[in-house]
N, C-alpha and C positions, 0 to 999 in steps of 0.2 A: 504494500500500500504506500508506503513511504516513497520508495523507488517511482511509483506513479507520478505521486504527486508531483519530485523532483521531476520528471520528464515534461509536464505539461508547465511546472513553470520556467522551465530551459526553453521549451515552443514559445510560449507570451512573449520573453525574452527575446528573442529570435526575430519572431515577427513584428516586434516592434522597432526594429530597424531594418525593415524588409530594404531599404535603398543604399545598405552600406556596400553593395557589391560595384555601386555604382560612383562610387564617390574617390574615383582616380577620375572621374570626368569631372570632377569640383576645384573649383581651385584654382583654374587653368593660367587662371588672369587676372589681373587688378580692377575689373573694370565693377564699379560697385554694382551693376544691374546685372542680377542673378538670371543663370543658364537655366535651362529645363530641368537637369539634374540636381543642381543648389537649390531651388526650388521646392524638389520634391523632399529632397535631404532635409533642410530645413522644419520644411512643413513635418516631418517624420520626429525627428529631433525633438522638434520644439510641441508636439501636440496637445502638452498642457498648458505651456508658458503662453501661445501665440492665441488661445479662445479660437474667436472663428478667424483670424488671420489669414490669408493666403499668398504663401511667400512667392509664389508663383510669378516670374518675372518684374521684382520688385526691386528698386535699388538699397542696398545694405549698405551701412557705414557701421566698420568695426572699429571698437576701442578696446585696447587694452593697460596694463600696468596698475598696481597695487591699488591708486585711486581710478583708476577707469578711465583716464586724460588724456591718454596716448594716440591717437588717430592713426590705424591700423589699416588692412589691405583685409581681404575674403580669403587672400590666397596666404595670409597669416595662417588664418582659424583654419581653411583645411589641411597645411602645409602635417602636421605631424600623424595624417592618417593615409598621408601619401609615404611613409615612413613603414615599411616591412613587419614591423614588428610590432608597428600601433594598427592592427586589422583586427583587433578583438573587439568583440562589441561590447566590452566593457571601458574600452577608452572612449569611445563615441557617448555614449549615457554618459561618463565622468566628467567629459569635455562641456557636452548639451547640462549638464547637473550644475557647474560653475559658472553659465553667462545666464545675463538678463536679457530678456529680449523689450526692448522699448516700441512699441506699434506708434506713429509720431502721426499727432491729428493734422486737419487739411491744413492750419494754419503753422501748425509748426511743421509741416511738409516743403510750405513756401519761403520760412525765413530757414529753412536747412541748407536749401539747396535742390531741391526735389526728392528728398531720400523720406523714403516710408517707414523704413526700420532700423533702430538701433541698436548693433549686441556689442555687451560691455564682457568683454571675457577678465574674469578671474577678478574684479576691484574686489574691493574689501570695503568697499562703501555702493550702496543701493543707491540709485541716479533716480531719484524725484524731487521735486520742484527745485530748487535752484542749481543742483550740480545738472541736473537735468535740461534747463535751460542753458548752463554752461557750453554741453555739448553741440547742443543745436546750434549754440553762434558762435563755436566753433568750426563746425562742420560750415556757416556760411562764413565767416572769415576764410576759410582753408579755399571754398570757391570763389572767392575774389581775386586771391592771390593769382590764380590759375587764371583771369582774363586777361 
């Protein structure tokens, strides 16, 4: 009975990252507007975090560092599961378990930059209301610079 049990929570397990076979196609590029596969990855990852979110070609801006201030790449966050020996599905749940995912309303979609989502991997400090707005006008300082 026991051995059962184990088995079908090894499947839940399993299935709940049915898209990690795909996630050497994540990554590829800097470019913050997420592929079909970051997407689906995403969406998978985050299924608690995101509510009805759909990360489905949407632009991500990542942050990372101890406070979360760091303005990151996509191909950061998936860089270490392109990595031979992070294909366990317990580095993907560990990874998806340490970021926040920020879903950014239509108004703070405009003064960002056009980015819909933000994930803060690994801070030690939770981004709402003012570090929160920090990032956002960060994210639109960071696109100024670039015109």
């Amino acid at each position: 009975m026991i051995r059962l049990i184990t088995i079908l929570c090894l499947a839940v397990g399993i299935n709940s990252f049915g898209q990690i076979s795909e996630v050497h196609k994540c990554g590829l590029d800097d470019n913050p507007a997420l592929n079909e596969f970051e997407g689906k990855y995403f969406n998978e990852a985050f299924l608690e975090k995101r509510h009805d979110f759909d990360f489905s070609g949407k632009k991500v801006a990542v942050f990372t560092g101890s406070s979360g201030t760091v303005l990151s790449t996509k191909s950061y966050y998936f860089h270490p599961f392109h990595i031979q020996e992070n294909q366990d599905l317990d580095d993907h749940a560990y990874r998806a378990r340490g970021t926040q995912v920020l879903v950014l309303t239509e108004e703070e979609k405009e003064l960002s930059g056009g980015y819909d989502v933000i994930l803060v991997v690994w801070s030690k400090i939770q981004k709402e209301g003012k570090s929160r707005a920090r990032l956002i006008k960060q994210l639109h300082e960071n696109n100024e610079e670039k015109k």
